[in-house]
C-alpha positions as CSV (number, residue, x, y, z in Angstrom):
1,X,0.8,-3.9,37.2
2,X,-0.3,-0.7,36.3
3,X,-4.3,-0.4,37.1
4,X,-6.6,0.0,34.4
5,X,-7.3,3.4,33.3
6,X,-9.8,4.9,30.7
7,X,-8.0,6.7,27.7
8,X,-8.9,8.4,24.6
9,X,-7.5,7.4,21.7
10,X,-5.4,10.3,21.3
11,X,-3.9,9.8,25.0
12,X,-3.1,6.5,23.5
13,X,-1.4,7.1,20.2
14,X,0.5,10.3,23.1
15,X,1.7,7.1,25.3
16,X,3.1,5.3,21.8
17,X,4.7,7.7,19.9
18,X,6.1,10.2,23.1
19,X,4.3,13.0,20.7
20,X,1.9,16.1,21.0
21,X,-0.5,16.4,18.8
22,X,-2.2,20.0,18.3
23,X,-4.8,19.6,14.9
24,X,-8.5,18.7,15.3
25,X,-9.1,15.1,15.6
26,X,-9.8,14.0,12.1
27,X,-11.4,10.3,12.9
28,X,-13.0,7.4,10.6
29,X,-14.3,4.4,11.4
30,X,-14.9,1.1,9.3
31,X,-16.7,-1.6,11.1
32,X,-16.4,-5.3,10.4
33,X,-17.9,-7.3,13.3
34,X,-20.1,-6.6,16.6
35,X,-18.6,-3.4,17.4
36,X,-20.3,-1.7,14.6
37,X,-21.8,1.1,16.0
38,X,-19.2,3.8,15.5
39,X,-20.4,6.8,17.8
40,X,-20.0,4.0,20.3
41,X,-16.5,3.3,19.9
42,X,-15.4,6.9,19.4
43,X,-15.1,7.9,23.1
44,X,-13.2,6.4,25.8
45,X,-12.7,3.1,26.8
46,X,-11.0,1.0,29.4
47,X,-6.7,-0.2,28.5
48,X,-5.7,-2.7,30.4
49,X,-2.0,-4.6,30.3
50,X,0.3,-3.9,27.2
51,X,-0.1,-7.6,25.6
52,X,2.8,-6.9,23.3
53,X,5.1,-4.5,21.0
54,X,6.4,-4.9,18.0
55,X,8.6,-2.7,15.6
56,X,5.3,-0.4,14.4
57,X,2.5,-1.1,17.0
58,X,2.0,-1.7,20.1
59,X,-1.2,-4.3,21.6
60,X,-3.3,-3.3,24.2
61,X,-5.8,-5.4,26.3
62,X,-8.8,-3.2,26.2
63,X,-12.9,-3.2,27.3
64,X,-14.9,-1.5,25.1
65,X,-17.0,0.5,27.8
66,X,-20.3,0.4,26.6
67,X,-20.9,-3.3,25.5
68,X,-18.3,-4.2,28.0
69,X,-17.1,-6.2,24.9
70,X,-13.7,-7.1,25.7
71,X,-11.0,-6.8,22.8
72,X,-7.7,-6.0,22.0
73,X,-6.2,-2.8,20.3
74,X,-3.6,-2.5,18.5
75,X,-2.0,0.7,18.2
76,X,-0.2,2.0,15.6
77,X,1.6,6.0,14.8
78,X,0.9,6.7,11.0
79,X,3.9,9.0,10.8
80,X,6.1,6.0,11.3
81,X,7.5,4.5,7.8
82,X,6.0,1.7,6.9
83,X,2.7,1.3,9.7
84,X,0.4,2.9,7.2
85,X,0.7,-0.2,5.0
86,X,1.3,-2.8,8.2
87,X,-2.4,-1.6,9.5
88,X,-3.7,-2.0,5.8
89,X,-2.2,-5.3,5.5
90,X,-3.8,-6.6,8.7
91,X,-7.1,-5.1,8.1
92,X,-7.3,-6.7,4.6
93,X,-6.0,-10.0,5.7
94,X,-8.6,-10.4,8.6
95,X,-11.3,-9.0,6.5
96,X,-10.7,-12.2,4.3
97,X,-10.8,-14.4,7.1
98,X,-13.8,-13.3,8.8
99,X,-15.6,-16.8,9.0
100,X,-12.7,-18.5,10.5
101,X,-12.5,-18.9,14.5
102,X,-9.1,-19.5,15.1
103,X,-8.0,-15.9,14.0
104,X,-9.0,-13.4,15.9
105,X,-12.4,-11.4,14.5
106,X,-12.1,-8.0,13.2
107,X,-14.1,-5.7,14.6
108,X,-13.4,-1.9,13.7
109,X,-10.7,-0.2,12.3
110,X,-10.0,3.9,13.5
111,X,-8.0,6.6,12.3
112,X,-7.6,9.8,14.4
113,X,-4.5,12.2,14.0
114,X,-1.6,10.2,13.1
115,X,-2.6,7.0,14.5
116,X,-4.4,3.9,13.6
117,X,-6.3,1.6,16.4
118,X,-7.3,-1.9,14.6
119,X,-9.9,-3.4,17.4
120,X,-9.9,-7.2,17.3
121,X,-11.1,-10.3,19.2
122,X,-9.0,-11.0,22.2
123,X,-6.9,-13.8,21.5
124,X,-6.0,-14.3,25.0
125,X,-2.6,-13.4,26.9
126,X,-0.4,-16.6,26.8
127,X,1.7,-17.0,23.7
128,X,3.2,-20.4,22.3
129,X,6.5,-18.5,23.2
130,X,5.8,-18.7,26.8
131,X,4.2,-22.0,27.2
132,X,7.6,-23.3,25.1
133,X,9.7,-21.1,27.8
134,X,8.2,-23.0,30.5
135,X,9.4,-26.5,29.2
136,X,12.5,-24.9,28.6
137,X,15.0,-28.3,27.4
138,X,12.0,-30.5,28.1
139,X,9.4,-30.0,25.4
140,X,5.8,-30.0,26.1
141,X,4.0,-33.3,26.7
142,X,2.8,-35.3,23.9
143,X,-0.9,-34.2,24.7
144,X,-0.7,-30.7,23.9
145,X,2.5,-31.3,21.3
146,X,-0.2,-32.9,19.5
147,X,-3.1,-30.6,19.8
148,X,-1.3,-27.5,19.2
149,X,0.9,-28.8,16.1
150,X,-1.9,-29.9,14.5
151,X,-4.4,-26.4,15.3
152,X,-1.5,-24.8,14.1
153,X,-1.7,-26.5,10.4
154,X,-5.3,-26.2,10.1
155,X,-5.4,-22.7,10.7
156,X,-2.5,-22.4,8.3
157,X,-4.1,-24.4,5.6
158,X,-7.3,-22.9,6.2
159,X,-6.1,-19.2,5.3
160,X,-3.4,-20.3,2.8
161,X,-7.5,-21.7,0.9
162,X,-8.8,-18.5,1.3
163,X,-5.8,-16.5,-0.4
164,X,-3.5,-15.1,2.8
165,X,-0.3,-16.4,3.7
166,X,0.9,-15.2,6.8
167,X,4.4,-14.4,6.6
168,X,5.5,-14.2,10.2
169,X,5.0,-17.7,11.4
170,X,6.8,-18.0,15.1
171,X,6.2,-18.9,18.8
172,X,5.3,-15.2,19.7
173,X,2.3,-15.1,16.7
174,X,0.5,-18.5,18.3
175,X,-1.8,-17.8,21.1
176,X,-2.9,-20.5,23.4
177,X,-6.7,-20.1,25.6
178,X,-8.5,-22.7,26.9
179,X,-6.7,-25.4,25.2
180,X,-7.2,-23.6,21.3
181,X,-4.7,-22.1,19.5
182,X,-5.1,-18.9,17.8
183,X,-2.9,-17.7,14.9
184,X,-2.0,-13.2,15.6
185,X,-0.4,-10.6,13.6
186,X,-0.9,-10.5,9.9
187,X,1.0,-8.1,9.5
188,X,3.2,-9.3,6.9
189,X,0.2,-11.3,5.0
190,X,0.4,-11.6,1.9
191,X,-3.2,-11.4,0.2
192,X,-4.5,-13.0,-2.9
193,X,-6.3,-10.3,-5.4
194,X,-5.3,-7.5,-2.5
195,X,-3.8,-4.2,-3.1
196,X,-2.7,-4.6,0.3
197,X,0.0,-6.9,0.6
198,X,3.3,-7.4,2.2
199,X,6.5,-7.0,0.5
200,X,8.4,-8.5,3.7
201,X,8.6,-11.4,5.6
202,X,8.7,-11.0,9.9
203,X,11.0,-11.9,12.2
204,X,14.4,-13.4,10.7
205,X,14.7,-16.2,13.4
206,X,11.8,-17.6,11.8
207,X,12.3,-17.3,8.1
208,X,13.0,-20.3,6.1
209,X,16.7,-20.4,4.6
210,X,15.8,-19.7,1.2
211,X,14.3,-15.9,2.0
212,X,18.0,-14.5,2.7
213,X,19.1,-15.3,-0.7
214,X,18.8,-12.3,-3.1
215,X,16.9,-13.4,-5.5
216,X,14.2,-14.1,-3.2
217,X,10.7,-13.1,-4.2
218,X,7.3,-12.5,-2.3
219,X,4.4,-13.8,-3.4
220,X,1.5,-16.5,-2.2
221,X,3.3,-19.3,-2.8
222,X,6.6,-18.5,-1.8
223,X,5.3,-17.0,1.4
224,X,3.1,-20.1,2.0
225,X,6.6,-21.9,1.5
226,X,7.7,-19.6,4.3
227,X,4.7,-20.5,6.7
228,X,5.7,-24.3,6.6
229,X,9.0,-23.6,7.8
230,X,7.6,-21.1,10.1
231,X,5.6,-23.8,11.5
232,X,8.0,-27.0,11.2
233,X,10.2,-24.8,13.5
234,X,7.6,-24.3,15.9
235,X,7.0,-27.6,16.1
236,X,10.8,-28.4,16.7
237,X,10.8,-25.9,19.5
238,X,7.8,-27.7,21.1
239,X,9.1,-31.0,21.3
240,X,12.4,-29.5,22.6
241,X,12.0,-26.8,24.4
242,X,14.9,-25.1,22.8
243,X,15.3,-22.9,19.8
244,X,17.7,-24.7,17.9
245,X,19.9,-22.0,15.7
246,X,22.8,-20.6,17.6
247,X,24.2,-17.1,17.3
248,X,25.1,-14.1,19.4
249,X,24.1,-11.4,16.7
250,X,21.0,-11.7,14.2
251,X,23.4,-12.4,11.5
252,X,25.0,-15.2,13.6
253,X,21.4,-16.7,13.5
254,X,20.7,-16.6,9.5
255,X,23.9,-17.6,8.9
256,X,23.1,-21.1,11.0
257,X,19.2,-21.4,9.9
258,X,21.2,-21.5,6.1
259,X,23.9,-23.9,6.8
260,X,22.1,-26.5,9.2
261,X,20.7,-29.3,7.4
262,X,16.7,-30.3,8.0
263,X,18.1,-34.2,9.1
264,X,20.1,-32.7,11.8
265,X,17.2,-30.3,12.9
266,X,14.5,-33.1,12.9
267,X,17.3,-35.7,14.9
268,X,16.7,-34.0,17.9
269,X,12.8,-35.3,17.6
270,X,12.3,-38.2,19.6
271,X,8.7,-39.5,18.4
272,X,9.2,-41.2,15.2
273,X,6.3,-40.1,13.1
274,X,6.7,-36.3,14.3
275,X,10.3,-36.1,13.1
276,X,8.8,-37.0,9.3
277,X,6.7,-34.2,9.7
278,X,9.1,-32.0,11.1
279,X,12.0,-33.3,8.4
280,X,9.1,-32.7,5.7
281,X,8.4,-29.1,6.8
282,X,12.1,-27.5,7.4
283,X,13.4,-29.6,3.9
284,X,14.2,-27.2,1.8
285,X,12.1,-24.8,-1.1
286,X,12.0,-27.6,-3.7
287,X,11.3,-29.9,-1.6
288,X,9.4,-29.0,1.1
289,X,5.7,-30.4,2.3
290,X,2.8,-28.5,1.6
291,X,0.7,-28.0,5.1
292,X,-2.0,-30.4,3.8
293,X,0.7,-32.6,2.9
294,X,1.7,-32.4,7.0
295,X,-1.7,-32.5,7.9
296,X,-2.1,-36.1,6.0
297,X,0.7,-37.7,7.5
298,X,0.1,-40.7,10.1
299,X,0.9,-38.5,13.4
300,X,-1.1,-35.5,12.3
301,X,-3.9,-37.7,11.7
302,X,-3.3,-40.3,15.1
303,X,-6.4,-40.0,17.3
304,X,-9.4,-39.3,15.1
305,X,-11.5,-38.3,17.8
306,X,-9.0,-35.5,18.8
307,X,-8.5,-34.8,14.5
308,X,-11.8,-34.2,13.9
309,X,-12.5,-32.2,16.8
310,X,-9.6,-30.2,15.6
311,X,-10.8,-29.7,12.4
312,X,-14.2,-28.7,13.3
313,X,-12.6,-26.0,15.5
314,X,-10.8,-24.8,12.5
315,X,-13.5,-24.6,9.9
């Protein structure tokens, strides 16, 4: 792995977009969390690994030199269609969700030249997606099934109460460290009483059936429709191992997610009381359970030591 080197943020944004950029730095800052001092955090600061990259950003492990605060940046070039409103959309979404610890914390939001650098909590390096790679055809044990499922639908319900719906529910969004899992990328949030919210949900292999007809519309409740899905599916791909639509083209994919029925997709559950949740979550629009409603059935609620623990983490 590359060794860590110290870069400014223009060097970055150079290293993204392949770009030179030849006007005076024009930089503001808007602080939201412990890194509020904004000479601080214009100057250089300590990249580590590329954590991940998506179609308008890129995510950087970073230290933050003079607090040795360590965070992660995500990086994203303004002249790129659409990354304006991505970077507003994630800034507004996290803003709302401040209080809550299993998203990461906000902490400064810059814009020099054409880029945009949205500092946040580090959220850790291990992703759902990998743990669920590692059981690949096996599933993970019932422990950790458990802990993670039901994480996942507290921190779900918790920012569906505070007006976001995530809109990008999948394997790769779900960070795992020390045990907790940690919901990423709002991106695609759709925000309550926000001029900043997203007119698209993420990635198709994750979007609930109903979204690729075309008379779909966004809004909170459909999107929180879309993150029950989202989540019922990562569910199903924890207790198997296996993602469970087939296709060689994206297309391929969508046309499966629409034609398999939610019995058949919850079958391949083997504990009882999970496979209602499961069958509850990927029913379809009219039908489909509510995250509370997952959250109070029997297996979400088994072990009330570990529930309440749980909970408290997600408050």
């Amino acid at each position: 792995m590359e060794a860590d080197k110290l870069y400014s943020w223009s060097s970055i944004l150079l290293r993204f977009a392949n770009e030179k950029h030849t006007r005076r730095p024009m930089l503001s800052c808007k602080s939201y969390g412990s890194l509020d001092a904004c000479d601080d955090l214009v100057g250089k600061f300590r990249v580590g690994q590329l954590l991940g990259e998506g179609s308008h950003a890129r995510v950087y492990r970073a230290t933050h030199e003079p607090t040795k605060t360590q965070c992660a940046v995500k990086v994203l070039n303004l002249m790129e269609h659409g990354s304006s409103d991505v970077a507003s959309i994630e800034a507004a979404a996290l803003s709302r969700l401040a209080p809550l610890r299993h998203v990461p914390r906000l902490h400064s939001v810059i814009d020099e030249n054409d880029g945009r650098y949205i500092f946040m909590e580090f959220a850790g390096a291990t992703s759902l997606q990998k743990i669920v790679n590692a059981r690949a055809h096996v599933g993970l044990s019932d422990g950790p099934l458990s802990r993670i499922s039901r994480q996942l639908l507290l921190t779900l319900r918790a920012c569906h109460s505070r007006g976001v719906a995530h809109g990008d529910v999948k394997l790769n969004n779900v960070m795992i460290s020390g045990g907790a899992a940690k919901l990423i990328d709002f991106g695609c949030a759709v925000v309550a009483d926000s001029p900043f919210s997203s007119t698209t949900l993420g990635a198709a292999c994750f979007r609930p059936p109903e979204s690729f007809d075309d008379r779909y519309t966004i809004d909170l409740h459909s999107v929180k429709l879309a993150d029950a899905w989202g989540a019922g599916l990562c569910i199903l791909c924890m207790c198997t191992g296996t993602y469970p639509f087939a296709g060689e083209t994206v297309s391929d994919i969508i046309d499966s997610i629409r034609a398999t029925p939610p019995d058949d997709l919850a079958a391949s559950v083997s504990d009882l009381g999970l496979r209602v949740v499961v069958r509850g979550l990927l029913g379809a629009a009219e039908e489909r359970w509510s995250i509370t409603r997952a959250l109070e059935s029997r297996y979400m609620k088994r072990g009330l030591r570990q529930y309440i623990s749980d909970r408290m983490f997600c408050l």
